[in-house]
BATORFI-113535 format. One record per residue: x, y, z of N, C-alpha, C in turn; residue in one letter. Coordinates in steps of 0.001 Angstrom, whole numbers, padded with zeros to 6 digits, always signed. Atoms other than C-alpha are relative to their C-alpha. Layout:
<atoms>
XYZXYZXYZA
...
</atoms>
This chain:
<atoms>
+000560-000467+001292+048166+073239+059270-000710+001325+000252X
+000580-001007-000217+047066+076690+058857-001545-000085-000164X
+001015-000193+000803+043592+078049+058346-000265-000202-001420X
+000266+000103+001239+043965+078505+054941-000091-001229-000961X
-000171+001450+000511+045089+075004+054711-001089-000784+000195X
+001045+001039-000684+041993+073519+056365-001407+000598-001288X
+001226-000505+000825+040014+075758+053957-000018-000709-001133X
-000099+000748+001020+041405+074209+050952-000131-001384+000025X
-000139+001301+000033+041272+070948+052364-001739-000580-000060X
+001248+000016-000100+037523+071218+053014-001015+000365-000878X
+000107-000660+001512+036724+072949+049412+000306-001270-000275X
-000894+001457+000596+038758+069970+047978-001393-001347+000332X
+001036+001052-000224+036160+067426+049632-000944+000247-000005X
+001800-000584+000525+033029+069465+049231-000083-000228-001561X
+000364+000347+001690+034197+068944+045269-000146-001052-000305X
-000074+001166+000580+034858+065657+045339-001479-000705+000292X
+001168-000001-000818+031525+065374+047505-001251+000344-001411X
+001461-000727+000999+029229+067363+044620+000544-000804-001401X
-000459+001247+001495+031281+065182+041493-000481-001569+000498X
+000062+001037+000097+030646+062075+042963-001362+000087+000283X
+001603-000282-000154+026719+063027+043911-000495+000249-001524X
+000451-000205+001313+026433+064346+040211+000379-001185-000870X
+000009+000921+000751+027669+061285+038660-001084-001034+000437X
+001340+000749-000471+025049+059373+040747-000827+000088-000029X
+001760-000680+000252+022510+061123+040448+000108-000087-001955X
-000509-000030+001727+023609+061062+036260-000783-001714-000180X
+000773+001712+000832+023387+057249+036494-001291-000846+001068X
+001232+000078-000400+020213+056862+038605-000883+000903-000942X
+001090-000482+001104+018662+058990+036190+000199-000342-001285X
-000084+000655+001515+019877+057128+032650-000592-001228+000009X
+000843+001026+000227+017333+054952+031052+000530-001558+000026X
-000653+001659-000198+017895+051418+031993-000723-001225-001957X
+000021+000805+001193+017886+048969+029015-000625-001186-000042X
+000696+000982-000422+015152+046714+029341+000160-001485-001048X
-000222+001269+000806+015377+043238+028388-000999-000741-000767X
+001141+000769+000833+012763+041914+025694-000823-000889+000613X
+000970+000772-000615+009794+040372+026977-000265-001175-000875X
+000851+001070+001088+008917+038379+023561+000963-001461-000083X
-000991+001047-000164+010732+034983+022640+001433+000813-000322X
-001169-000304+000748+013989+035119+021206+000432-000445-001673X
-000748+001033+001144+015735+034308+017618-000328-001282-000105X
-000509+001179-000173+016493+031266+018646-001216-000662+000331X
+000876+000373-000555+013413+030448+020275-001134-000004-000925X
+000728+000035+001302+011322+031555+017164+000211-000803-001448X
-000456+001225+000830+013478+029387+014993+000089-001725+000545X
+000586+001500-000473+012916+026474+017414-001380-000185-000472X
+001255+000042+000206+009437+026874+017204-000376-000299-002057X
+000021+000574+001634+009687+026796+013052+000098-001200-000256X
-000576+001956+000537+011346+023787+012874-000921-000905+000800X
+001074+001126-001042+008999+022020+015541-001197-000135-000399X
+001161-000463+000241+005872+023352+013748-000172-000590-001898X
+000220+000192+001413+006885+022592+010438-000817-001623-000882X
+000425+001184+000666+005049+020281+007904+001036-001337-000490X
-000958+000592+001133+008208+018742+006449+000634-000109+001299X
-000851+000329-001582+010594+016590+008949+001503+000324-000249X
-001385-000877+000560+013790+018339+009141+000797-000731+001618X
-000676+000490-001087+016660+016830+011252+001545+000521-000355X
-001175-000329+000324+020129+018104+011464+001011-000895+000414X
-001090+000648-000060+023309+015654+011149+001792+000712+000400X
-000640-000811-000682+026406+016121+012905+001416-000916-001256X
-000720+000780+001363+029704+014856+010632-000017-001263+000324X
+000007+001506-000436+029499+011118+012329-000930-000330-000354X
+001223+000423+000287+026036+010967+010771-001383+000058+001395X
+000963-000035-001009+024614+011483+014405-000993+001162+000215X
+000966-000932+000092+021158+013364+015091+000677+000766+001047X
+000128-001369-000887+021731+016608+016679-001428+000731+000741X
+001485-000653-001001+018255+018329+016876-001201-000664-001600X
+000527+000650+000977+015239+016976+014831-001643+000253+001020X
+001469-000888-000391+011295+017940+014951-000948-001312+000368X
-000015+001469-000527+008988+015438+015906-001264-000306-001313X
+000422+000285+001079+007401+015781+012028+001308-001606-000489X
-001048+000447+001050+010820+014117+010918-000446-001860+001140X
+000504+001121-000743+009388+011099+013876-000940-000772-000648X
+001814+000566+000409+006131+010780+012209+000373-000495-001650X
+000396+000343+000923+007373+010346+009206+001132-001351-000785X
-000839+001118-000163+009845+007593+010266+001294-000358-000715X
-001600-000179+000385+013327+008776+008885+000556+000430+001214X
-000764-000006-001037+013866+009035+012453-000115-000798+000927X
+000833+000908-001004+013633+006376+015450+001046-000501+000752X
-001070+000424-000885+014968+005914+018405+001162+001120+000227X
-001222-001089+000029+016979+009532+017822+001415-000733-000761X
-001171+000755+000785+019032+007148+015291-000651+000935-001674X
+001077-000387+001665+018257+008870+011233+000531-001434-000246X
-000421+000874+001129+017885+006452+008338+001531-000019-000403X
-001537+000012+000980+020646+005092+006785+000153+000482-000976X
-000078-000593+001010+019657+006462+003859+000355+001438-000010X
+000135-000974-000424+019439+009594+005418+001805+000484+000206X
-001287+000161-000472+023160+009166+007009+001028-000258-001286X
-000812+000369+001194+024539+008113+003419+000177+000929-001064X
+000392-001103+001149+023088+010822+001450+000979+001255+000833X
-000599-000505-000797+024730+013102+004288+001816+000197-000105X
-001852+000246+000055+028306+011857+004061+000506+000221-001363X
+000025-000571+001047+027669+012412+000340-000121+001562-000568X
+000414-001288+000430+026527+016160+000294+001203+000484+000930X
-001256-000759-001026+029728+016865+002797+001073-000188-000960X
-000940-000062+000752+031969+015846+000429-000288+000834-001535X
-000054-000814+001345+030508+017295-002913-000198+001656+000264X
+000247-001250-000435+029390+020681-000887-001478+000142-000746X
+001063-000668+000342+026049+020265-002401-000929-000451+000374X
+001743+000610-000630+022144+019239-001991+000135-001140-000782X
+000190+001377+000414+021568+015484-002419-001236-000602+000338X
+001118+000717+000024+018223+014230-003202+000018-001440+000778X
+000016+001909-000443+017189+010777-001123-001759+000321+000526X
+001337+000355-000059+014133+008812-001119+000180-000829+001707X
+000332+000380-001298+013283+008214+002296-001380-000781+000667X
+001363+000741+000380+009992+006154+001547+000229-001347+001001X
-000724+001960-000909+009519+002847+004088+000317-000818-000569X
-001120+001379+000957+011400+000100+002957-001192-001533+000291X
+001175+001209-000255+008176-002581+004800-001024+000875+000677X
+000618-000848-000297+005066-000919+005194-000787-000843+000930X
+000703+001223-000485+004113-004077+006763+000163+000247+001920X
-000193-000401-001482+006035-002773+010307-001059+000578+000701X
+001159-000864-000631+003681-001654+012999+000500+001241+000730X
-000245-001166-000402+004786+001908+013127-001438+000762-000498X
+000690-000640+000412+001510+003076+012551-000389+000694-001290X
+000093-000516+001233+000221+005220+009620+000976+000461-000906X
-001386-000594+000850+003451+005315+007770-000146+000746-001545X
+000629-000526+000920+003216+007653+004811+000727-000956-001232X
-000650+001166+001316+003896+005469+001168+001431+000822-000773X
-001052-000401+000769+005951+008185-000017+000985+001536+000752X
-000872-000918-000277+008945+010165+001594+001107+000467-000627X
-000987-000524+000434+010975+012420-000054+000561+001434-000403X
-000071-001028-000981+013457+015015+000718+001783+000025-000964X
-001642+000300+000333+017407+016147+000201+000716+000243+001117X
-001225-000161-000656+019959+016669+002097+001076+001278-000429X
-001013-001240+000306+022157+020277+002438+001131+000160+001134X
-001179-000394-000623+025645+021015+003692-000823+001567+000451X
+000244-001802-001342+025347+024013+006975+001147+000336-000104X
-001317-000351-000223+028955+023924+006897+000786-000702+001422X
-000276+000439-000925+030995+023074+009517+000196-001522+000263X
+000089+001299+000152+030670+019354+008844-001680-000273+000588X
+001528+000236+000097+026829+019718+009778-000762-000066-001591X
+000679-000149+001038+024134+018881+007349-001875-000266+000877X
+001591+000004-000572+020010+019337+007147-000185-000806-000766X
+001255+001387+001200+017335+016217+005902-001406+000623+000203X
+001317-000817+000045+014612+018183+004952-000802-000820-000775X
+000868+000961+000832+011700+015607+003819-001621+000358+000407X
+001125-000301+000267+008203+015632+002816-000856-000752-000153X
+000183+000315+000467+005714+013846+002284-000972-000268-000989X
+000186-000195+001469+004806+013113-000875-001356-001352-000527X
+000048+000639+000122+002464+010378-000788-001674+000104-001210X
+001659-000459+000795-001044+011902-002358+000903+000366-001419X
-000426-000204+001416+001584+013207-005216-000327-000796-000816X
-000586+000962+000672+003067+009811-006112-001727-000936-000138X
+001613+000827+000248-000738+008267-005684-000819+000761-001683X
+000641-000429+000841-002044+010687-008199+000343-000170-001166X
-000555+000530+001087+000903+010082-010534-000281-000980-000583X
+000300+001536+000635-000145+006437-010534-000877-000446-000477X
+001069-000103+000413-003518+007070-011118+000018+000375-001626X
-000419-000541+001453-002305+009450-013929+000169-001143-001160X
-000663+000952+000378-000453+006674-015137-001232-001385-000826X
+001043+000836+000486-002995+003915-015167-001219+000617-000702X
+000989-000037+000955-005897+005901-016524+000600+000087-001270X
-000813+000117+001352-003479+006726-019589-000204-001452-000466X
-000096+001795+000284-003078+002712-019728-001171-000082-000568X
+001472+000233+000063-006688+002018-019264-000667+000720-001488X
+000945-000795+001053-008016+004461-021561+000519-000219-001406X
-000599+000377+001420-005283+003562-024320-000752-001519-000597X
+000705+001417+000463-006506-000338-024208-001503-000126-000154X
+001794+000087+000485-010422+000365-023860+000108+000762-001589X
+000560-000961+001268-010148+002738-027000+000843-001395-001224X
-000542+000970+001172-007478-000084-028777-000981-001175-000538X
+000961+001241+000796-010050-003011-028532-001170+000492-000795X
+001060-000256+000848-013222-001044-030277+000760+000406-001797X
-000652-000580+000868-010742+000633-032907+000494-001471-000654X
-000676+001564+000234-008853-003086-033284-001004-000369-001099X
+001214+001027+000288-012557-004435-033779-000629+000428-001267X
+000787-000896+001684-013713-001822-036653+001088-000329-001266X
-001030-000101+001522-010687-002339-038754-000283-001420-000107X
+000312+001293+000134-011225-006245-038261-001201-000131-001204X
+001061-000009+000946-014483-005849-039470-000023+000540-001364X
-000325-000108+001212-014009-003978-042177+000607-000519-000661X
-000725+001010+001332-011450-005997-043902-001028-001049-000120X
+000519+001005-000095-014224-008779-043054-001551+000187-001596X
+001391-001157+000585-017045-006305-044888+000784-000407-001411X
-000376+000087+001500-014697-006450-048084+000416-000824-000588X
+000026+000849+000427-014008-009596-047910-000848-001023-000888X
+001293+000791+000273-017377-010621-048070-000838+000901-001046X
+000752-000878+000965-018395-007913-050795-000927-000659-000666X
+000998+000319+000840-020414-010127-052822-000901-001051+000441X
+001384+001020-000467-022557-012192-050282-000450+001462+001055X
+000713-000888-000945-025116-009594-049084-000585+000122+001794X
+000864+000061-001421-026341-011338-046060+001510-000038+001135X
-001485-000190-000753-022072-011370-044732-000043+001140+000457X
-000198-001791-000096-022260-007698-045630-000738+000738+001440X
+000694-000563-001095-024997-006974-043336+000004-000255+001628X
-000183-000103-001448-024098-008789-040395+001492+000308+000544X
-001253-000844-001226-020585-007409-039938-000754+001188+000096X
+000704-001550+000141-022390-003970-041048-000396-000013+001580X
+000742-000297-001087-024197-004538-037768+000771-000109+001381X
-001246+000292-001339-020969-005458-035303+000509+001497-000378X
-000316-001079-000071-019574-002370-037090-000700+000793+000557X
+001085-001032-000412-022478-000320-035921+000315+000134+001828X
-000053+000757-001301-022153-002189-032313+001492+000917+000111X
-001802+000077-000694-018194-001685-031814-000369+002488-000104X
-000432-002197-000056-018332+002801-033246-000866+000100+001265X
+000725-000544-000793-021445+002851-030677+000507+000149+001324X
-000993+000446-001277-019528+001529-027944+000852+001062+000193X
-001618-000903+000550-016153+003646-029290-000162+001338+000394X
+001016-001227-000560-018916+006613-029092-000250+000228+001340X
+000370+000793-001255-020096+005625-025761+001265+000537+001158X
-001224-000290-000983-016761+005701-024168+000826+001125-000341X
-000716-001459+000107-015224+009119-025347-001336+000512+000574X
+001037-001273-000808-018532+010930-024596-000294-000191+001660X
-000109+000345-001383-018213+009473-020938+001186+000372+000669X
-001202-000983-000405-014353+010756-020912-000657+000965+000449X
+000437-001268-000216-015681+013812-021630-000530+000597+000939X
+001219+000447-000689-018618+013408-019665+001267+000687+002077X
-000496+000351-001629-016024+012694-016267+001040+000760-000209X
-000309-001127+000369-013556+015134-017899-000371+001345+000785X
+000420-001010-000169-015327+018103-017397-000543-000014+001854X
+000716-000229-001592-017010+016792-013853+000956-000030+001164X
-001032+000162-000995-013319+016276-012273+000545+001445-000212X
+000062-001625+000241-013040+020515-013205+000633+000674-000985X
-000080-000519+001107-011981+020508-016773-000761+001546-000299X
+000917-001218+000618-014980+022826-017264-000708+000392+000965X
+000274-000032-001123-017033+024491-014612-001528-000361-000298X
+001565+000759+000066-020562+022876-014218-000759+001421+000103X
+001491-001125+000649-023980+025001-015390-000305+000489+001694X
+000743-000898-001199-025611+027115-012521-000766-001311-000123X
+000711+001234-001039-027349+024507-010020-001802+000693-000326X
+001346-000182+000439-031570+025012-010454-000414-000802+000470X
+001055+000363-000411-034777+024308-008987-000010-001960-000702X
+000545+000900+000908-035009+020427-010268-000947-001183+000802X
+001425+000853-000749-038097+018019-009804+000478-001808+000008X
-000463+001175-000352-037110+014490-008353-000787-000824-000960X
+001050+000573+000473-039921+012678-009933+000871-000203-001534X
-000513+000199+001248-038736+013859-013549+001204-000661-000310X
-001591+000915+000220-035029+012854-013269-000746-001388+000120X
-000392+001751+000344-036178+009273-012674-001139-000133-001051X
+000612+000303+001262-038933+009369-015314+000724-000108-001113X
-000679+000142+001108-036525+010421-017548+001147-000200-000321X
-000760+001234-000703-034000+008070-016106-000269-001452-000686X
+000567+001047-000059-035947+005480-016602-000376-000355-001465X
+000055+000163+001793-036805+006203-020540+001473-000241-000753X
-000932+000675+000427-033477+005893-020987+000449-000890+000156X
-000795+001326-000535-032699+002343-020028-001251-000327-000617X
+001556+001192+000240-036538+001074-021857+001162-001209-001081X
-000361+001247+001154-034116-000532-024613+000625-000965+000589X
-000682+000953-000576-031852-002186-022285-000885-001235+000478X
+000575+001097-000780-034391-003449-020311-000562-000911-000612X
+001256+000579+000466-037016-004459-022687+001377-001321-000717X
-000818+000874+000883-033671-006637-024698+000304-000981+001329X
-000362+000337-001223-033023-007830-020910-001460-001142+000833X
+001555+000418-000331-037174-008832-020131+000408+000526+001403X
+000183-000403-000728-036336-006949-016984-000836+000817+000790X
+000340-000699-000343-038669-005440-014904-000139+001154+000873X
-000840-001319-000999-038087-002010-013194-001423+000611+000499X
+000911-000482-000507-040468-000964-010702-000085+000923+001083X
-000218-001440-000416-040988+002582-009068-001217-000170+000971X
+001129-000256-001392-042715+003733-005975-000711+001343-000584X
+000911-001294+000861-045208+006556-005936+000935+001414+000195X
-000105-000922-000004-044629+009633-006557+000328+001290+000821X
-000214-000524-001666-042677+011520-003939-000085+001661-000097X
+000131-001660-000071-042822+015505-004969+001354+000552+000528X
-000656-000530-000848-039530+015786-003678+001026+000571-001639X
-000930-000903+001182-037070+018801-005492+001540-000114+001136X
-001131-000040-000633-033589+019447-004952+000484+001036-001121X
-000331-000907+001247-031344+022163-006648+001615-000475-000131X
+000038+000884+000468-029453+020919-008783+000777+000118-001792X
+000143-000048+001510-028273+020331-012575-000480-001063-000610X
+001017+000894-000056-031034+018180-013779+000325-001108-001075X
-000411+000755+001448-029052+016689-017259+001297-000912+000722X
-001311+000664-000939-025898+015515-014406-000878-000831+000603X
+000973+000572-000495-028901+014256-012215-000451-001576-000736X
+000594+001315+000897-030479+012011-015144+001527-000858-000496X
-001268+000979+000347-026764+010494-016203+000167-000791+001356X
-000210+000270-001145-026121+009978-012993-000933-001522-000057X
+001081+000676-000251-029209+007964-012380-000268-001439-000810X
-000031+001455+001233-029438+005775-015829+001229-000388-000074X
-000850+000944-000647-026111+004969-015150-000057-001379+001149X
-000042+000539-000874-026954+003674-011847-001506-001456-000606X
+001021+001051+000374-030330+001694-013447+000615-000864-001217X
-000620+001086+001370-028361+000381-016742+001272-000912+000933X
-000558+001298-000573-025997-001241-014435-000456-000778+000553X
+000898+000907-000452-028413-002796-012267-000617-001072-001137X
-000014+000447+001101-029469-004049-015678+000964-000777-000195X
-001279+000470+000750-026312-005311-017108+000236-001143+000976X
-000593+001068-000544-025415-007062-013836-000889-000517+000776X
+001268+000471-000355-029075-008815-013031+000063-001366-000939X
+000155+001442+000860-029948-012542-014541-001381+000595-000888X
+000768-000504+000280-032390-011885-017070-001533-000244+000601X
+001375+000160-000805-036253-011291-016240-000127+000021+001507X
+000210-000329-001624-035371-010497-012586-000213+001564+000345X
+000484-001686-000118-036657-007005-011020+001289+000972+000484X
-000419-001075-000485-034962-003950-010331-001056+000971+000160X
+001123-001177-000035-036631-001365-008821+000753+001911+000797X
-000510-001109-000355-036171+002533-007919-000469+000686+001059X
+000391-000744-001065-037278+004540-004958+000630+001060+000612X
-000404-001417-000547-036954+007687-003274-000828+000481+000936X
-000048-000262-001250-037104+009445-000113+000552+001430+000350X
-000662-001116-000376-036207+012320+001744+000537-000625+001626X
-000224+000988-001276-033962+011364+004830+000766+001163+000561X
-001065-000442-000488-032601+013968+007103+000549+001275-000831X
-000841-000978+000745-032414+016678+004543+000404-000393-001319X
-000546+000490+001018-031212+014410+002006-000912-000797-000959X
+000779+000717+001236-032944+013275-001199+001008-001398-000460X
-000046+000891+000159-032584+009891-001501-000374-001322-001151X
+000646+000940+001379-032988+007536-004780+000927-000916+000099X
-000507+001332-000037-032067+004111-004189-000300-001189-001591X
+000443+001581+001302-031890+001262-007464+000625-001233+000736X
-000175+001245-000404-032249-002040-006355+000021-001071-000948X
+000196+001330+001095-031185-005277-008215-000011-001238+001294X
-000288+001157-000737-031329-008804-007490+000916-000951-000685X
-000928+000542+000613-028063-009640-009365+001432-000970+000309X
-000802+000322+000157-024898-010799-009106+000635+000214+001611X
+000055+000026-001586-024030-008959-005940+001792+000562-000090X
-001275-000641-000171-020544-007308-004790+001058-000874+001016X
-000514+000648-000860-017907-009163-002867+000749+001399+001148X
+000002-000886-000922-016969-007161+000162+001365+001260-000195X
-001516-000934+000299-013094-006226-000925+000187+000718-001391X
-000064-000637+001546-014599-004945-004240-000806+000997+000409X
+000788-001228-000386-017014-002504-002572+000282+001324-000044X
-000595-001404+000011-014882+000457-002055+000866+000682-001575X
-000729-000342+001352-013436-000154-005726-000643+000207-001462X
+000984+000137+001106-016566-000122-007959+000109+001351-000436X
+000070-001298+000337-016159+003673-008033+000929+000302-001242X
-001441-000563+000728-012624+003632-009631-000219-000024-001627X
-000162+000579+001909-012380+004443-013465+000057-001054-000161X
-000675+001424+000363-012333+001348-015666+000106-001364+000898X
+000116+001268-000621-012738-001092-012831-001161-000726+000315X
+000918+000367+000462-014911-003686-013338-000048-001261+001241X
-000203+001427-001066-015962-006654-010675-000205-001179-001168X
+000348+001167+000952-017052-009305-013752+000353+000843-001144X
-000676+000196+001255-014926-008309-016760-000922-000183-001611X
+000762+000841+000961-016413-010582-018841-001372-000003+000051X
+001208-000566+000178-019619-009534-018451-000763+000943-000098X
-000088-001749+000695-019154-005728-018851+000382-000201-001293X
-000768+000538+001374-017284-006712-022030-001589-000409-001317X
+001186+000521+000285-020621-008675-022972-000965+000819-000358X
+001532-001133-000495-023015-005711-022302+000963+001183-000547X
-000208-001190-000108-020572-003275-023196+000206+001172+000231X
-000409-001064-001315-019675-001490-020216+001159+000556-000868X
-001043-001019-000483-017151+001067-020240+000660+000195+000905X
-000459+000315-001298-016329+000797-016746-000208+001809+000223X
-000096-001206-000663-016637+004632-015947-001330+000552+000599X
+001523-000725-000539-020578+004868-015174+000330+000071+001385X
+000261-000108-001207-019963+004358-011621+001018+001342+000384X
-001678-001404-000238-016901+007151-011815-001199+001113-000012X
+000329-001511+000321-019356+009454-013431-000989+000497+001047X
+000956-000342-000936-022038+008898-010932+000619+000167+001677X
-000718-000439-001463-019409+009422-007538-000178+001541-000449X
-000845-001462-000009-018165+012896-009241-001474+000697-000271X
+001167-000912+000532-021926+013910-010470-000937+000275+002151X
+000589+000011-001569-022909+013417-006256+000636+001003+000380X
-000809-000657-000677-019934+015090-005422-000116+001610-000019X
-000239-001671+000640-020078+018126-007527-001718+000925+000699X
+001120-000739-000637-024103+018333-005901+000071-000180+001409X
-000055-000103-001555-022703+018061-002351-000261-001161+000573X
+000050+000896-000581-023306+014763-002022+000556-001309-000350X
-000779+000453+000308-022450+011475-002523-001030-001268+000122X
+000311+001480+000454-023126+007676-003413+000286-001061+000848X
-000634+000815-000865-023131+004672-001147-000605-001485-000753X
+000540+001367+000437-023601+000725-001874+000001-001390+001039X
+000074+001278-001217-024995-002177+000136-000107-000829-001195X
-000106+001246+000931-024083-005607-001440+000397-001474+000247X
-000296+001094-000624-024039-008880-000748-000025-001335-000944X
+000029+000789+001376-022687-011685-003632-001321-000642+000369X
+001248+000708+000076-025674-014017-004465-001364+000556+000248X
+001251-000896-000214-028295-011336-003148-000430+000986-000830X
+000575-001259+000518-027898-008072-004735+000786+001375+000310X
-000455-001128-000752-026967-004700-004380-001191+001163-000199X
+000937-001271-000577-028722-001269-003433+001305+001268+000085X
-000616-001733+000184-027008+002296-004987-000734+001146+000287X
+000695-001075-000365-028018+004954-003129+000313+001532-000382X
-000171-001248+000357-027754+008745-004741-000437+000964+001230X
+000724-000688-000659-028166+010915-002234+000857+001638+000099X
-000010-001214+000301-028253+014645-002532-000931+001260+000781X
+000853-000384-000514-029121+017405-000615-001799+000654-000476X
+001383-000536+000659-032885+018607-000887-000096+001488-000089X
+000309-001032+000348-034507+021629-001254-000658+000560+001406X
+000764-000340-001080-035509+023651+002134-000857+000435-000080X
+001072-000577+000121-038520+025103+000841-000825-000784-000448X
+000726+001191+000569-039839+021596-000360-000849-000755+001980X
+000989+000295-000634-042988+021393+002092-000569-001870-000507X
+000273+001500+000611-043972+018175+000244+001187-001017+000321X
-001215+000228-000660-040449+017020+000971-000213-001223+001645X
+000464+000346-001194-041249+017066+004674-000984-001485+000367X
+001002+001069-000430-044228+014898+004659+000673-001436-000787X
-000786+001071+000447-042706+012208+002511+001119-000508+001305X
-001293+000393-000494-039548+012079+005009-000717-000197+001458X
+000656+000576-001289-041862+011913+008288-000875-001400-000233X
+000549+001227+000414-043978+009169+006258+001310-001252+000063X
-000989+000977-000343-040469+007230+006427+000985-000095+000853X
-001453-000170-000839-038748+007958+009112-000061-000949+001025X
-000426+001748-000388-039473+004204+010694+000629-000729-000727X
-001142+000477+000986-037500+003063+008305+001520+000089+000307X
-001350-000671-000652-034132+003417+010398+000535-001441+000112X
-001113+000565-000076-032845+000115+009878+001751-000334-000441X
-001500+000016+000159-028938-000331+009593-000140-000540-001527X
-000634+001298+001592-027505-001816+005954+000624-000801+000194X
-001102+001285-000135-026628-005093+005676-000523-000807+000649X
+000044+001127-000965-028410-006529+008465-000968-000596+000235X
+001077+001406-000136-030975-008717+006885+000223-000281-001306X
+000110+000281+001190-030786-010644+003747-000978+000411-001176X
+001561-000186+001227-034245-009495+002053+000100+001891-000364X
-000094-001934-000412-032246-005452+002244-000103-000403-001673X
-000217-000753+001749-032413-005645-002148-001723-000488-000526X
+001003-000386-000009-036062-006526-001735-001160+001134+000626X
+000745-000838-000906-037130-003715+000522-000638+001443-001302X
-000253-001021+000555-037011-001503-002588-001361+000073-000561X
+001131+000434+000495-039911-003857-004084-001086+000326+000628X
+001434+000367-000739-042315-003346-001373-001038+001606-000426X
+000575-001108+000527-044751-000853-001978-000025+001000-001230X
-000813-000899+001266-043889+000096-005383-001690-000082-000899X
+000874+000148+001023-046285+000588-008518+000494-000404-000944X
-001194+000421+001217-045636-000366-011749-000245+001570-001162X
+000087-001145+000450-044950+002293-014164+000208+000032-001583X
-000139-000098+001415-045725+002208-018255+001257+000639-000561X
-001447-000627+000837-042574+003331-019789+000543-000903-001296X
-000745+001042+001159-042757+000859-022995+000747-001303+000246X
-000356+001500-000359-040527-002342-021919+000114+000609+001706X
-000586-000532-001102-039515-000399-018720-001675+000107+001287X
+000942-000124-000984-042435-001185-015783+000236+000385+001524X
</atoms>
């Protein structure tokens, strides 16, 4: 090979030498494509479905679970990684029509010991395609509770308003029957009077519990003086009592305030003393007292009546429910004083409790926070703060109310 040949041959590989250095050096210097640090898609849509409130499980076309959250566990349309049948039926149904199919997925025995099973599940079912489908369920159980509530106060409130209304038209035909004996006239005249008062009575107590469940929004809260609410508590129940020979007897004078709406306060309150009333034998005591405990203004009414049976305790609150019937009926209950006096606690931050024991008695406690600038307050609540026994756990708890009390002029009401 000549020179010239060795020249070109050595040119030739010095190029291929500086092209293949410049493409390397090209891709050692192009930005590399880093790979996402955060989750993924997929990984953010796991996390949805695992997180979610509502139990969502996806079906494969054999009705078998695929992937499923561990809401759709809890709320026992799934078990064992088997779905409901209902679940599986509604499924094989929305594959064939191509659309969403409502199913109630509610327990079938609530009696099983799967724990807190909810009363009401329900959910539909959607075609993904593919022969997959989703059971997206919810539950629903505070809805369907409220509906039923709905439901029954409608009831309730239709039949309390039918028997006073019933009772006035009765009477009246009775009134014109008897047009020409005066002394007939006057004593239906006086059942009529009885039944509208009643009729009265129980709409202005709708109203009343109406407005305190947030029909309307309650008055600006205010300075109010403990003392007065039960004085003038207590003037309202003199007729009951004095027709009753009951005597109602008050402790001294505690100085204690709370803020407050002082006209919710006094309902509240003569509610809680006209039932003690109503469900007492006659000429036996009730008495009232108050306290500061912990912050909390405290006004206890004590009877020595009739008394609560233990599985009626938690139900005395409810609209319209009555433990003796026939002896609200008698007296003229309404059944909603104890409603009005939960929601009148509630709406002042606090709330209502009851110790009761049939044949003994019971003890309604109002309690509401106080007032932090109530110095007088203080000393009252260190004057009782040996007073720390439990409820319930002595028979003489619906006389404790009696001890130290005064008596207090109020016309029949002492």
């Amino acid at each position: 090979m000549t020179a010239l040949g060795y020249s070109a041959l050595l040119i030739g590989v010095l190029a291929l030498g500086l092209v293949a250095g410049y493409r390397l050096a090209a891709a050692n210097g192009r930005p590399r494509r880093n790979r996402p640090t955060g989750p993924t898609v997929a990984e953010l849509l796991q996390r949805l479905v695992h997180t979610s409130d509502n139990g969502i499980v996806v079906l494969n076309s054999f009705g078998d679970v695929v992937v499923h959250n561990p809401r759709a566990d809890e709320l026992g349309f799934v078990r064992d990684n088997r779905p409901d049948a209902r679940a599986r039926k509604a499924s094989e149904q929305a594959l064939k029509t191509g659309r969403p199919v409502p199913v109630d997925l509610s327990p079938l025995n609530r009696d099983e010991p799967h724990g807190r099973s909810p009363a009401a599940v329900l959910g539909d079912v959607r075609p993904l395609g593919d022969g997959f489908t989703v059971v997206d369920a919810a539950d629903e159980s505070e809805a369907v509770r409220l509906e039923e509530t709905r439901r029954d106060f409608v009831a309730n409130v239709s039949h309390e308003l039918k028997t006073p209304v019933g009772a006035l038209a009765l009477l009246a035909e009775a009134v014109l029957d008897a047009a020409d004996d005066a002394e007939e006239v006057r004593r239906f005249s006086n059942k009529i009077l009885h039944e509208s008062t009643r009729l009265g009575t129980l709409v202005s107590e709708l109203i009343a519990l109406s407005r305190l469940q947030g029909a309307e929004p309650l008055p600006e809260l205010s300075t109010v003086d403990v003392d007065d609410v039960v004085e003038e508590a207590l003037g309202r129940c003199r007729v009951s009592a004095e027709a009753a020979g009951i005597e109602i007897t008050l402790d001294d004078s505690s100085g204690l305030r709370l803020e407050g709406d002082r006209t919710l306060l006094v309902t509240a309150l003569s509610n809680l003393i006209n039932n003690a009333i109503s469900y007492s034998p006659d000429a036996s005591p009730v008495s009232v007292s108050r306290r500061l405990r912990d912050g909390w203004v405290e006004i206890a009414v004590t009877d020595r009546g009739i008394g609560i049976d233990p599985a009626d305790q938690e139900r005395v609150f409810e609209r319209f429910y009555r433990v003796d019937r026939a002896r609200s009926r008698a007296t003229g209950g309404t059944g909603l004083g104890l409603a009005i006096v939960k929601h009148v606690a509630a709406n002042h931050g606090g709330e209502v409790k009851v110790w009761s024991k049939p044949g003994t008695g019971s003890t309604f406690t109002l309690r509401v926070p106080g007032s932090p600038e109530d110095g007088a307050a203080r000393t009252t609540e260190d004057a009782s703060a040996g007073d720390d026994r439990p409820e319930g756990d002595t028979d003489d708890r619906a006389q404790r109310g009696l001890q130290g009390t005064r008596t207090v002029e109020t016309g029949g009401v002492r």
